[in-house]
C-alpha atoms as one frame of an Amber mdcrd trajectory, in Angstrom:
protein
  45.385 -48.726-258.631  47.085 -47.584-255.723  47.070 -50.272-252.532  46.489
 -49.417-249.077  46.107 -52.767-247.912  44.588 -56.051-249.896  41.232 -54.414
-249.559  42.163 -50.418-249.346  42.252 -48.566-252.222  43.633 -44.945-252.780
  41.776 -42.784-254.965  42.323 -39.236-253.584  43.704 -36.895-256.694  46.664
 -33.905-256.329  46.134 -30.608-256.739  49.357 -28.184-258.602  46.668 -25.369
-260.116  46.087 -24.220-256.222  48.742 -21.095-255.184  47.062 -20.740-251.414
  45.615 -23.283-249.850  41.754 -21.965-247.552  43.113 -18.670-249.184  45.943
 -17.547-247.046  48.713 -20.811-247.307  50.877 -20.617-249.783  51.739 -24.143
-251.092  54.176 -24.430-253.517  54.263 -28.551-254.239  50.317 -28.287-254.181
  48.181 -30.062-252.319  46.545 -33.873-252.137  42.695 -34.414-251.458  42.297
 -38.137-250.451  40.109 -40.408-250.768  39.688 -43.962-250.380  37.138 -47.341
-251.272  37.154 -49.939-248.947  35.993 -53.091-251.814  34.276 -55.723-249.596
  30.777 -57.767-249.668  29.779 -54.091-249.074  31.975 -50.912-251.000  32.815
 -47.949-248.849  33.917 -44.781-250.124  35.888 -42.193-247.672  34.919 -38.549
-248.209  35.130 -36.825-251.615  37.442 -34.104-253.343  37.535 -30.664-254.309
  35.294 -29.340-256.750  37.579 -29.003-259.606  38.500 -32.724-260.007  34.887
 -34.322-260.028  35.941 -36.069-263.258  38.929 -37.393-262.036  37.651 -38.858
-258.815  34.720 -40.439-260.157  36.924 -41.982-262.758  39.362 -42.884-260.141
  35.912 -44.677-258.582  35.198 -46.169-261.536  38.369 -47.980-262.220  38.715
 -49.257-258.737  34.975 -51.048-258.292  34.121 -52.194-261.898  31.173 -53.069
-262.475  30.086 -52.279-259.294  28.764 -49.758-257.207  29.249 -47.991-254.044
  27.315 -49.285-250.929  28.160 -46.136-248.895  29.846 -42.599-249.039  31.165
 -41.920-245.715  31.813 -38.576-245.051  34.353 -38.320-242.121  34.716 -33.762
-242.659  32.619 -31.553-244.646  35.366 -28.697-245.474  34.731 -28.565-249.373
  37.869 -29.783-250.423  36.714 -32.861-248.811  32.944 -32.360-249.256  32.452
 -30.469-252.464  31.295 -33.615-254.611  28.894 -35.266-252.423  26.012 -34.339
-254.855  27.953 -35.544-258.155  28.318 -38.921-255.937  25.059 -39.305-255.556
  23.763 -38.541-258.575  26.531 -40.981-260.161  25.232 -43.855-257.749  21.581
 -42.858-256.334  21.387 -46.014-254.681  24.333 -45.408-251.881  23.736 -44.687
-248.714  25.295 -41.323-246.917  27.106 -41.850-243.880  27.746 -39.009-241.364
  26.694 -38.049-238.014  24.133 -35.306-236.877  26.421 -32.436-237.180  27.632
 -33.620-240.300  24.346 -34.234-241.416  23.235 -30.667-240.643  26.604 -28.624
-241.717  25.533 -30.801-245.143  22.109 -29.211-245.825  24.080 -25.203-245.239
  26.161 -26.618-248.114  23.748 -27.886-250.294  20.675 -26.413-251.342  17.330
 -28.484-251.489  19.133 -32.083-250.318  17.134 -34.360-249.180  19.084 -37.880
-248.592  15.933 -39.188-247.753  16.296 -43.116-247.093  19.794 -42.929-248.481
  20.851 -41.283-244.605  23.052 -43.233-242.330  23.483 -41.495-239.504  25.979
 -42.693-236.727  26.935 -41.888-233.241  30.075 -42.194-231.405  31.334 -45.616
-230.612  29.067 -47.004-233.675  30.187 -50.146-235.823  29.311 -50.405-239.903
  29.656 -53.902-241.311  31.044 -54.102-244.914  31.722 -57.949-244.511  34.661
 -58.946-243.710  35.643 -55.406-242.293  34.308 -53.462-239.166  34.162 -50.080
-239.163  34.227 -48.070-235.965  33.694 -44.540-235.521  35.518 -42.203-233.390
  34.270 -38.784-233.191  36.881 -35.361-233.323  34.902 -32.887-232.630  36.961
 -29.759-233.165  39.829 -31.438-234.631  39.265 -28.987-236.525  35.416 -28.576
-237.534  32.862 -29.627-235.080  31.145 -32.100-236.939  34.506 -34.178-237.672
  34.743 -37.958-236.868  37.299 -40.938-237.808  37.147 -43.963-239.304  38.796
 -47.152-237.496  38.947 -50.404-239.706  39.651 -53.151-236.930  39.930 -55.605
-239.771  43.331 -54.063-241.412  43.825 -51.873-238.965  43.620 -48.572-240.441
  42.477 -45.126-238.952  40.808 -43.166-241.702  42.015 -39.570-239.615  40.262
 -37.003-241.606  42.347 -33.935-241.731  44.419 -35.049-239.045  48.040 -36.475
-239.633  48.106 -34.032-242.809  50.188 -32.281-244.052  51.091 -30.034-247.156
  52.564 -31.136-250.414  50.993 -33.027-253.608  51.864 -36.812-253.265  53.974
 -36.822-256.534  56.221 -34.638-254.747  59.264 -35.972-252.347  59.443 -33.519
-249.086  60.297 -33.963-245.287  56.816 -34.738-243.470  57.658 -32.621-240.153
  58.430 -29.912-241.789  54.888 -29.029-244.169  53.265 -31.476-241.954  54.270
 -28.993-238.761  53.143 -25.875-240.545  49.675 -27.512-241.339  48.925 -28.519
-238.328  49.606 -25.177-236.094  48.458 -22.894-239.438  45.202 -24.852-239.202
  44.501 -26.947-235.941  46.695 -25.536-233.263  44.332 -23.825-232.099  42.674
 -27.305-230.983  44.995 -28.771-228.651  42.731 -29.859-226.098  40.802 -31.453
-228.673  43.409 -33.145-230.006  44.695 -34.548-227.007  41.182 -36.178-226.335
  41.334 -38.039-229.591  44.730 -39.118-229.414  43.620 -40.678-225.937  40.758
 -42.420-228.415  43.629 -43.495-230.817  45.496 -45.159-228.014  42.973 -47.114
-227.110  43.161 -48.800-230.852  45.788 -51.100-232.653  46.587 -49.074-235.510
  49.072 -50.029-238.220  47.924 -47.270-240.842  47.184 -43.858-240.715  45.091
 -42.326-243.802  44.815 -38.550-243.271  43.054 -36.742-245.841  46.004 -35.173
-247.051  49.663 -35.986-247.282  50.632 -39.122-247.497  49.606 -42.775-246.039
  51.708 -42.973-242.696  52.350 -47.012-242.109  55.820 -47.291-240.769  57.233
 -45.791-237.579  53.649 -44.266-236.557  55.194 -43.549-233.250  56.809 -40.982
-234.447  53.764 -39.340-235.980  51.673 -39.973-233.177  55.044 -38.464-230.585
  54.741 -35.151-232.703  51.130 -34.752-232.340  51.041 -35.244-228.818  54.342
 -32.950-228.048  52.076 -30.445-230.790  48.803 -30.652-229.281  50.059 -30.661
-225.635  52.161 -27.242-226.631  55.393 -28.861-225.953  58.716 -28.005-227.479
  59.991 -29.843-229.999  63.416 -28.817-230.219  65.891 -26.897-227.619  66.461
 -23.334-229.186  65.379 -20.120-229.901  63.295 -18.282-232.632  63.916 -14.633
-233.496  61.087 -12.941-235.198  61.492  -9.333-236.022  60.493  -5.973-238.029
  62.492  -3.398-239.343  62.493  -0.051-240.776  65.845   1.797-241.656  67.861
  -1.827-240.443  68.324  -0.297-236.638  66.435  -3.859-235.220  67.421  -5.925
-238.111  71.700  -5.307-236.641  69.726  -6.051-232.797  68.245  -9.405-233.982
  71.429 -10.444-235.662  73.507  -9.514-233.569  71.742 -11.406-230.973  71.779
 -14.388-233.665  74.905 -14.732-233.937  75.839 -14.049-230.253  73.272 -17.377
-229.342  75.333 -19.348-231.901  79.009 -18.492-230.361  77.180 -19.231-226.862
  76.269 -22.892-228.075  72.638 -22.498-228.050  71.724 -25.420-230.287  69.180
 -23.776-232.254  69.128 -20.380-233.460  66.300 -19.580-236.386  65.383 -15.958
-237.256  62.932 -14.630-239.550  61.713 -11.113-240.867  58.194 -11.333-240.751
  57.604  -8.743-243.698  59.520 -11.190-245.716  59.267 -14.466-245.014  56.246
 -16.711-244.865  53.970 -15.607-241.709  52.791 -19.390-241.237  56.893 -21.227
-241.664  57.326 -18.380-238.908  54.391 -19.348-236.433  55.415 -23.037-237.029
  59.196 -21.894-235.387  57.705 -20.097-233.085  55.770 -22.871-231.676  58.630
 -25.343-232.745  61.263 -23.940-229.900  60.814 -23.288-226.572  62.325 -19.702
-226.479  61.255 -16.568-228.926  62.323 -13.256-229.436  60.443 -10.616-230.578
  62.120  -7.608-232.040  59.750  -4.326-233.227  59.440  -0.768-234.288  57.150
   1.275-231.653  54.574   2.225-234.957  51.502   4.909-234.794  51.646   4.766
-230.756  51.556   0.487-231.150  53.596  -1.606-232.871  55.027  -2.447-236.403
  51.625  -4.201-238.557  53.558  -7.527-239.513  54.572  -8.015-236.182  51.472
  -7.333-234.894  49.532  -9.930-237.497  52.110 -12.475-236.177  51.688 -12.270
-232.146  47.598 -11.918-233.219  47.974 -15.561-234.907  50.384 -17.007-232.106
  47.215 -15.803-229.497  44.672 -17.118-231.702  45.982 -20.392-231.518  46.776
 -20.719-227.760  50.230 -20.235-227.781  51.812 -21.596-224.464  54.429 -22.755
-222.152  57.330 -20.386-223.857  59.802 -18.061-222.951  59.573 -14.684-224.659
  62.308 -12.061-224.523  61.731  -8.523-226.111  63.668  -6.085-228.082  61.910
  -2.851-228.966  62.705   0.505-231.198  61.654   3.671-230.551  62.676   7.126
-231.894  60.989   9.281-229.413  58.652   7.197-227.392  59.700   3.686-227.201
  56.722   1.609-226.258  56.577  -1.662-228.755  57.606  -3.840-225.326  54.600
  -2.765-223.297  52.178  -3.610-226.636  53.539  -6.568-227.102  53.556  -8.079
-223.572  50.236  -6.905-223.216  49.286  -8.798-226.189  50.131 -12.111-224.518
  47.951 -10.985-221.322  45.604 -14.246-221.855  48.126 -16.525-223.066  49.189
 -19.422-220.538  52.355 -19.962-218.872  54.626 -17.344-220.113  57.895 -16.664
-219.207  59.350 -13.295-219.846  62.804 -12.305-219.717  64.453  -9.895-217.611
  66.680  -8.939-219.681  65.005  -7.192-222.397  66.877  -4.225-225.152  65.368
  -0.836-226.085  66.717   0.712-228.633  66.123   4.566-229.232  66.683   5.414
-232.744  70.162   4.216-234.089  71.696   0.925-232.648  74.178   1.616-229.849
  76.848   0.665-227.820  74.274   0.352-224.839  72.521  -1.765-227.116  75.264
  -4.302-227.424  75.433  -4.733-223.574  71.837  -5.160-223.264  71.895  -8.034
-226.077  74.870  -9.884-224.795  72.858  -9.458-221.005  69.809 -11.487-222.933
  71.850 -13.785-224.871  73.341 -15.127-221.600  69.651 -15.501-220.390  68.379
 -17.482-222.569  71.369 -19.734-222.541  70.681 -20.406-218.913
């Protein structure tokens, strides 16, 4: 049995058969669907697993209650790696009650043909207490954060917030990583689009004496939770985390590739504390939109392509837009054999994106990388220094 506190129980299962995580995220150390029982006068379970444990988690159940059984299954997110064994609870231990609000209530019957809960439906609204005996349960509702029908958990008695997918991160529990770092990339891959959202629950956290954090995946956050809570808001607000500057680029016959490194490597004899660079047909698109939201200053280096601009480039300024990317600096350096135009696409693709601050000092390269070109690139490297 794995503690949480005297009464918490952990009973969430990892996950190393999964390559991409909701299809598109690769994750090599897996992934962890938790889950947890609350063993009071009354038991509570917290949210179920993916489909392909069932056996595991109800075992898992099993060996944490005894003889017992279940008083309620609350369902905090109904994302099928969270949801998908609702109906194999219920048919372990019919007499439970199911307890989720009315958009949880609703996204449940699109996932599950023929349910009827019938008496065994608890439905809550915001602001709501559940009594198990000696602990209170409150529930905080996240809409958005990321799926409308989302809500937390607070336990006043051991202070816990039960966060749903919030505070998670990448990673199977059996594996030692850095938080920040898959915990970063998980939350701008899959809620940074939600900032505003966020921003209103963390106000609702705040209000709360919380000691323990237990997303439903990653690990159990207990000590120093205001550092957790410090990257979430600086996250969620679309602040920068650290002073320096990301340099994403695309290249064809290595012309940009020289521009982008050259530019690297003038940044780093300038001081600038931070220099990261990645080429996006290469390297991981999400580790890349997590730097680019990281730092406070990007660079975006391109072939002019079919009259528009170079496709992996173009993928990874569509998922920067998508998920409200704001407050940032953004210099351009742009290729162009006969009719150089990757700057203009580009800029224009940030037309709707907030407070964006573009360099003056931009480089266009026309074919092969020149002398001219160095002049322009030292020109930029002193502006972003400023």
């Amino acid at each position: 049995m794995n503690n949480v506190t005297n009464d918490i129980f952990y009973i969430g299962v990892n996950d190393h058969q999964i390559d991409l995580f909701e299809g598109q995220y690769d994750v090599p150390n897996g992934m962890a669907y938790n889950s947890y029982i609350i063993m009071d006068e009354k038991i509570a379970v917290f949210d179920t697993v993916d489909g392909n444990f069932t056996e595991q988690w109800l075992k898992n159940i099993a060996e944490v209650i005894g003889g017992k059984k279940p008083d309620f299954l609350i369902v905090q997110h109904m994302e099928p790696d969270h949801s998908a064994n609702i109906m194999n609870f219920i048919k372990a231990y019919p007499e439970a009650k199911i307890v989720g609000n009315a958009k949880t209530f609703a996204m449940m019957a699109s996932y599950f043909e023929d349910l009827d809960l019938g008496d065994k439906k608890y439905e809550v609204k915001e602001g709501d207490q559940l009594s198990l005996g000696k602990h209170e349960l409150n529930f905080v509702f996240a809409p958005m954060v990321h799926w409308p029908e989302v809500m937390f958990t607070y336990d006043s008695t051991d202070k816990v917030l039960f966060s749903a997918d919030a505070f998670g991160k990448f990673g199977a529990l059996d594996v030692d990583e850095d938080w920040a770092c898959e915990a970063r990339r998980y939350y701008f891959g899959i809620v940074g689009k939600y900032g505003v959202q966020v921003q209103a629950v963390l106000k609702k956290a705040g209000a709360l004496d919380i000691q323990t954090i237990c997303p439903l995946h990653g690990p159990i956050l207990k000590e120093d939770l205001g550092y957790y809570l410090g990257l979430y808001n600086t996250w969620s607000s679309y602040g920068v985390e650290s002073e320096g500057v990301f340099i994403a680029y695309t290249s064809v016959y290595g012309n940009t590739k020289k521009a982008a490194e050259l530019l690297a490597e003038k940044l780093t004899a300038k001081g600038c504390p931070k220099v990261a660079i990645a080429d996006l047909a290469r390297e991981d698109m999400a580790e890349s939109v997590e730097d680019a939201f990281r730092y406070g200053k990007i660079v975006l280096a391109t072939t002019t392509y079919n009259a528009d601009i170079f496709p992996f480039m173009k993928h990874f300024i569509l998922d920067l837009t998508e998920r409200n990317y704001q407050n940032r600096t953004i210099g351009l350096i742009e290729n162009g054999s006969w009719a150089p135009m990757a700057a203009k696409v580009m800029k224009g693709m940030f037309e709707k994106s907030k407070n964006i601050t573009w360099l003056e000092n931009n480089v266009t390269i026309k074919a092969g990388f020149k002398s001219e070109n160095i002049a322009q690139i030292e020109a930029m490297a002193d502006e972003l220094m400023k």
